[in-house]
N, C-alpha and C positions, 0 to 999 in steps of 0.2 A: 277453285278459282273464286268462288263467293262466300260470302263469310261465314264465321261461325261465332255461336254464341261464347265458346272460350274463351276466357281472360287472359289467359296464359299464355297466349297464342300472339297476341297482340306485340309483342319485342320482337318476334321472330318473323312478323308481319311489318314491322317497320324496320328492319336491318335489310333483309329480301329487297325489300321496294328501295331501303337508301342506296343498297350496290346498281340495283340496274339502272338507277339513277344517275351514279357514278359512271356507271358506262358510257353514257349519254355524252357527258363534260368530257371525261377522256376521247371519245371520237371527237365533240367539236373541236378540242383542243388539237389532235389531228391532222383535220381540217384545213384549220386556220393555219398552224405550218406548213401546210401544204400550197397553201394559198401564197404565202409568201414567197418559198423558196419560187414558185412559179414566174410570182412577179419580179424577182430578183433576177430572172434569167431573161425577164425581157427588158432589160436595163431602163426602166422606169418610163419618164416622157408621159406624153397627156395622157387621158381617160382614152380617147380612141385608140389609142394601142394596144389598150388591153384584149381587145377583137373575141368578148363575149358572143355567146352561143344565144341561140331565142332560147334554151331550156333556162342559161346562167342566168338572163337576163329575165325572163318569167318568171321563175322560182324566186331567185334573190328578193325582184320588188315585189310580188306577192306577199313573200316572206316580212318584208319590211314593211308592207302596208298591214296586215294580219294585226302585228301589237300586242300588247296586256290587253288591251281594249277587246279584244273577240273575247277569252278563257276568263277574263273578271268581267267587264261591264256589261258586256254582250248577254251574258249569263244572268249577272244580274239585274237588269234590266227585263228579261226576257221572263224573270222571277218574279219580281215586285209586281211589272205593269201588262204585264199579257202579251197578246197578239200584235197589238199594234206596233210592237220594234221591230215586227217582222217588214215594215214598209222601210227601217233605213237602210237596210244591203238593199233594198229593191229601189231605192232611193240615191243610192250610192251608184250601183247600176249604169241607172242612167248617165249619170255623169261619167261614166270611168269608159262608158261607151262614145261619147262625143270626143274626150280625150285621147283614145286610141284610133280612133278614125283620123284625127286631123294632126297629134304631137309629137310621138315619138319617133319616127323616122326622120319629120324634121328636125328636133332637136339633136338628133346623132348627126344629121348631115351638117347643121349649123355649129356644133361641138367641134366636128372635124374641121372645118374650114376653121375656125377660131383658135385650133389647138388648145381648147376648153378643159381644166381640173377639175371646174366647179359651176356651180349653177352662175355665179357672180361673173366667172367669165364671159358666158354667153351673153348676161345682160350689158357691159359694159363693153364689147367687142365693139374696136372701131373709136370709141372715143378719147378724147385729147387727153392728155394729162389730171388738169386739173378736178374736172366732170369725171373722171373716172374713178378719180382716186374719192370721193368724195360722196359717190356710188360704191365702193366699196366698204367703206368704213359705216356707212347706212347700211345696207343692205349684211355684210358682215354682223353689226350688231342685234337686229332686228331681230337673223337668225339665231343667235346665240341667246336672245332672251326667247323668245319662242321654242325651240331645241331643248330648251333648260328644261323648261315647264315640260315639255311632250316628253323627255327622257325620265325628269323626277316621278311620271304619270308611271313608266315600265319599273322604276323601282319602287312603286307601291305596290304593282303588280304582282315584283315579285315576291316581295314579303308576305303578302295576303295567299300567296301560293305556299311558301313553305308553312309559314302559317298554319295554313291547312289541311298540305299534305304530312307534316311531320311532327305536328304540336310544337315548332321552336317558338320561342317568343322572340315578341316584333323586333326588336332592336338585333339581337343575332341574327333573324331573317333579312333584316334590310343588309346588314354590313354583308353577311358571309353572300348572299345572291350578287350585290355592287360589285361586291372584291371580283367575283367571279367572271362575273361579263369585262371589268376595268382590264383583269388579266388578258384573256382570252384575244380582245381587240386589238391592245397594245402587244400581243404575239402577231397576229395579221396580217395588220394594214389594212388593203381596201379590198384585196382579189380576197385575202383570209375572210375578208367578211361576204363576201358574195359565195365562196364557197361555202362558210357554215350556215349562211341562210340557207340555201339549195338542199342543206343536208335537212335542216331544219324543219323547210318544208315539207320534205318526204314524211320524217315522224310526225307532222302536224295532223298531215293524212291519213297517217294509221292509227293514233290517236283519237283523230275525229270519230274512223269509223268505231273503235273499240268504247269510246264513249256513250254515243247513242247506244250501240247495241246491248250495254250493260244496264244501263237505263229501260231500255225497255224490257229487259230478263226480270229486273227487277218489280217493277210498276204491274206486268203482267200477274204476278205472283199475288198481287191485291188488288184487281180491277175495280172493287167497289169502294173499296178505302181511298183508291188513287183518285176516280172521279169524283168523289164525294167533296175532296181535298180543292182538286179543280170547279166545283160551282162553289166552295164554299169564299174563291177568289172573288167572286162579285160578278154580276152580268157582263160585265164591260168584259172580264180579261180575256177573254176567247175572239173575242171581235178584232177583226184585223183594220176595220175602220168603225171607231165609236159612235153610237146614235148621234145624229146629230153634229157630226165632226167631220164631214167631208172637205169643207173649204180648209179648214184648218190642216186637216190630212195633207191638202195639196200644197197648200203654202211649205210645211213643213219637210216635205218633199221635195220640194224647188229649192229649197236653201240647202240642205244635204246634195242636192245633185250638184249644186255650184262648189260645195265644199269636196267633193270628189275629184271637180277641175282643179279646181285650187290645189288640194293633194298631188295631184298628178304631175303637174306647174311649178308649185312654189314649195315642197319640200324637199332641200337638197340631197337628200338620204335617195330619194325617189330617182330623180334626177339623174345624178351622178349613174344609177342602174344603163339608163338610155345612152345617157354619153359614153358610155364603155363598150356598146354594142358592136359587133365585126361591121356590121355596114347599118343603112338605112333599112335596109330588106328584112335583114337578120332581126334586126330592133325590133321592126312592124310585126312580124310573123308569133313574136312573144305573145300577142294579145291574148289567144287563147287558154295560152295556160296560166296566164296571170288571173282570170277571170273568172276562168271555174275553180282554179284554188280558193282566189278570196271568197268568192259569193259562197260555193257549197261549205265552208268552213262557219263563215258567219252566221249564214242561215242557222246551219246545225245547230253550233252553239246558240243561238237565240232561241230557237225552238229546244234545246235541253235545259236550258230556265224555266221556259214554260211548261215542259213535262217535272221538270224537281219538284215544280209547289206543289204538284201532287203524291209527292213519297217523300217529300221530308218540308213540313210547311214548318215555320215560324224561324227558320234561318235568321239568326242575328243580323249576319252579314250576308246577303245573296250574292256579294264579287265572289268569296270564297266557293260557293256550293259546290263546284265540278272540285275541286281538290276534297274537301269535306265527303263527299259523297262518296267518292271512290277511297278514301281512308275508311269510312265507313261500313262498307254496303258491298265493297270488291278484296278478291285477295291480291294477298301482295307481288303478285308479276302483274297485275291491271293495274294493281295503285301505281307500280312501279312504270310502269310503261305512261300512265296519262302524266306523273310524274316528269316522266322527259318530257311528254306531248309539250305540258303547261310551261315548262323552264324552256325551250324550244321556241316556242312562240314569242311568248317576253323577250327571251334574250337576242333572238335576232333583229326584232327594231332597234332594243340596246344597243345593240352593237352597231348597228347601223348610225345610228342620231351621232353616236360618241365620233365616231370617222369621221362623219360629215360637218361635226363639229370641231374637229383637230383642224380637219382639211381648211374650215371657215378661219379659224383662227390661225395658221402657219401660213398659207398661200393668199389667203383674203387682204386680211389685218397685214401681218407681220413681214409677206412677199418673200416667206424662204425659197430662194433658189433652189435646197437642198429637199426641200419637201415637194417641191413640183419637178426636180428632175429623178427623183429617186422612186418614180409614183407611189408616192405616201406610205414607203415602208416605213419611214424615219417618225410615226406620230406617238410613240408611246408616250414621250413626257405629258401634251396638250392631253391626250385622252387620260392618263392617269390624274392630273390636276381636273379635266373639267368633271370625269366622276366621282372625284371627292368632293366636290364642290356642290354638287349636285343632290349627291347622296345624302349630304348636308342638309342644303334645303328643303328636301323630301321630310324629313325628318320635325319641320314647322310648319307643314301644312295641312290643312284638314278637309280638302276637296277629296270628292271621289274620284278614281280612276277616270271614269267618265267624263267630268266636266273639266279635268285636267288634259286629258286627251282633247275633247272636241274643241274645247277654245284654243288649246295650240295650234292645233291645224287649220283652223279657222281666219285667225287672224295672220297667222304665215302664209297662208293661202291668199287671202286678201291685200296682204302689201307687194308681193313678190311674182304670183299670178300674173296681172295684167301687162309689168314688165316682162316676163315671158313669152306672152302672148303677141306682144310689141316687135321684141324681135325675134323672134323664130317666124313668125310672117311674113316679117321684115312692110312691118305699117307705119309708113311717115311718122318721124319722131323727131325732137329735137333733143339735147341733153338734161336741160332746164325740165322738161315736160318730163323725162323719165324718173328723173329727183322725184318731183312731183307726183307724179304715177304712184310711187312707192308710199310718201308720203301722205298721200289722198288715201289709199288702200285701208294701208294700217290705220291711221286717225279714223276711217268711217268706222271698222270695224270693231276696233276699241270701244267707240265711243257707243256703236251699238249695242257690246257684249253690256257695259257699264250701264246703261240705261234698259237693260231685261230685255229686250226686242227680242233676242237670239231665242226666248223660249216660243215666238211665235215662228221664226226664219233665220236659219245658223247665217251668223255676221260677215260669214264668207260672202254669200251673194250681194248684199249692199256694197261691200268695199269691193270687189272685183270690176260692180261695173260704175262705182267712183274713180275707181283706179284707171278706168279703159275712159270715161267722157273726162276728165281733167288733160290725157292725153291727148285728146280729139279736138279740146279748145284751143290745147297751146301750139299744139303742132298743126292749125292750120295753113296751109302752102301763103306765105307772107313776102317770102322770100327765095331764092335759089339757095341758102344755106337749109330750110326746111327737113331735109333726109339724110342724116348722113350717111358719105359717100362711102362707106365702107360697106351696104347694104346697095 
């Protein structure tokens, strides 16, 4: 199971690891037909028909908040800078706790009453013509350039994975992982993709655990080399708050906690999870295992960054290290199994952002009949054009995974957020003021990412509660039109 100094060993060690690999794609593939025929047989209609399970619905969004972002930046992060990333799942936490106490039952209950496809439904439920359509085309586009940037984020992910695990080079990596999730989806639909997240999750699980504990087989085998390696990281890295950095800690912390609302809120990938749920009850009761999926995952992998630097330090790239390390250091049923873990994880927010952006663009934008009565088997075309399009883009940019991930959620969180907040409370609005809402969001939070702020406080927190006081000014009671009467 652990390596050996053999050269010659090494083909046999990477063909081994590409079939269980394989395995992995042929079940989600599976899957996702399975998902479909499923939804084919409940003859389509809104999101709440689908009458999702707390497991379907904990798993799937789990799975879909999870990301590139745990198995690359998480990792690397947890490499480079030490301890202290270990406050953003603890950070995250909290937010994803005040979200589940107050959201997701009411958005499934406001889903159903709306007959809801999409997050856009919910917001604009109730309004006239013009204000609606006008809310749609904003808030439609918003997501689509936000969704762009968060999905191009899962296809660097992936490439930095094959990358890693298989020595392809980048350009093969990015296409063959795109091609693969573009397929997969546009086999689906929506329940396809909820079902392969759920499966996803599972190997996420067992991956986790086979990660750490290979790590530590390892590490163990050199206790003096490994800590050596760990002080020779600097004072700071082990500190879980840096001298002198408590205020900063806390600030730091309040803006991830707000960017966890926001997540929860304003990404329709997320969203669409709670609108599908069999009831209110059913939706709520998810909490738990949505939580200790994300949290025990992230954690892990934060803290397997911070154990790496100590058995493999000067890592070119630390997103790579958990593929690298197990290419390295494990044989090939471990490589091959963290192999699926890492393609599992990526590819199920993929898949998820691409739906949720078919669905943005066919029912949002474009109002096909055929994509909202059919529940969204009919999206292959949008999801095969927007991951071309996307995969594209990936391909001219030079952000990390990290800062690709965090400011999409950030600024999607922050225009789209407060409108949620709006009406699933159902809190005095007007149409003019929800325009505005959306609008106040994004412009604070742009404008904060654009001026560096976000490195003291993620841009979500400013814009969410620009987004909530612009509504509070316009929609103060002026009138008997003040509410509308649809709430």
């Amino acid at each position: 199971m652990f390596p050996t100094e053999n050269p010659t060993i090494e083909p046999v060690k990477i063909n081994l690891s590409i079939t269980i690999f394989a395995m992995t794609l042929l079940a989600t593939l599976a899957v996702s037909y399975l998902g479909r025929r499923h939804e084919a047989r409940r003859r389509g209609g809104p999101l709440s028909g689908q009458g999702l399970n707390r497991w379907l619905v904990g798993l799937s969004a789990g799975a879909t908040a999870n990301s590139g972002f745990v198995v690359t930046a998480a990792v690397g992060l947890g490499y480079s800078q030490g301890a202290r990333w270990l406050l953003l799942p603890l950070a995250w936490l909290a937010g994803d706790i005040l979200f589940w106490i107050v959201f997701p039952q009411r958005i499934n209950r406001v889903g159903a009453e709306a007959r809801a496809t999409t997050l856009t439904d919910v917001v604009v439920r109730g309004l006239s013509a013009a204000p609606k359509r006008v809310l749609q085309v904003l808030i439609g586009s918003i997501t689509l350039v936000c969704l762009g940037g968060y999905v191009s984020a899962q296809w660097l992910s992936g490439q930095k994975f094959l990358m890693g695990a298989f020595g392809f080079g980048s350009i093969v990596s990015l296409l063959v992982f795109a091609a693969v999730i573009v397929i997969y989806s546009s086999l689906g639909g929506f329940r396809g993709s909820v079902y392969a997240d759920s499966l996803q999750a599972v190997i996420r699980v067992v991956g986790t655990l086979i990660a750490v504990v290979a790590l530590w087989v390892v590490a163990s085998r050199n206790e003096a080399s490994f800590w050596a390696n760990l002080q020779g990281a600097g004072p700071e890295f082990l500190r879980l708050i840096p001298e002198n950095g408590l205020l900063a800690a806390l600030a730091s912390s309040a803006g991830f906690a707000a960017a966890a609302l926001g997540f929860g809120l304003g990404q329709p990938q997320m969203v669409t999870r709670y609108l599908a749920g069999a009831s209110p009850r059913e939706t709520q009761q998810a909490w738990w295992i949505y939580m200790l999926f994300v949290q025990s995952t992230w954690i892990a992998m934060t803290a397997f960054g911070i154990a790496l630097r100590g058995v493999m330090p000067g890592l070119a790239d630390p997103e790579m290290g958990l593929s690298i390390f197990h290419r390295e250091m494990t044989g090939p049923i471990v490589t091959g199994i963290i192999a699926a873990d890492i393609f599992a994880t990526i590819a199920a927010t993929s898949n998820s952002i691409l739906v949720a952006m078919a669905q943005t663009v066919a029912v949002d934008l474009q109002h096909s009949r055929v994509a909202r009565e059919t529940g969204h088997r009919e999206l292959w075309l949008p999801i095969a054009i927007l991951g071309a399009g996307t995969m594209i883009l990936s391909l001219s940019l030079q952000s990390s995974v990290k800062d690709l991930a965090l400011s999409s959620v950030g600024i999607l969180g922050a225009g789209l957020a407060p409108a949620m907040i709006i009406r699933v409370l159902r809190w005095r609005h007007t149409p003019i003021a929800l325009l505005c809402t959306v609008l106040g969001g994004f412009a604070t939070a742009t404008l904060w990412k654009y001026c560096g702020y976000n490195d003291v406080i993620n841009e979500a927190a400013p814009g969410i509660i620009v987004g909530l006081a612009v509504n509070a000014l316009m929609a103060r009671p002026r009138s008997r039109h003040a509410t509308d009467p649809s709430d």
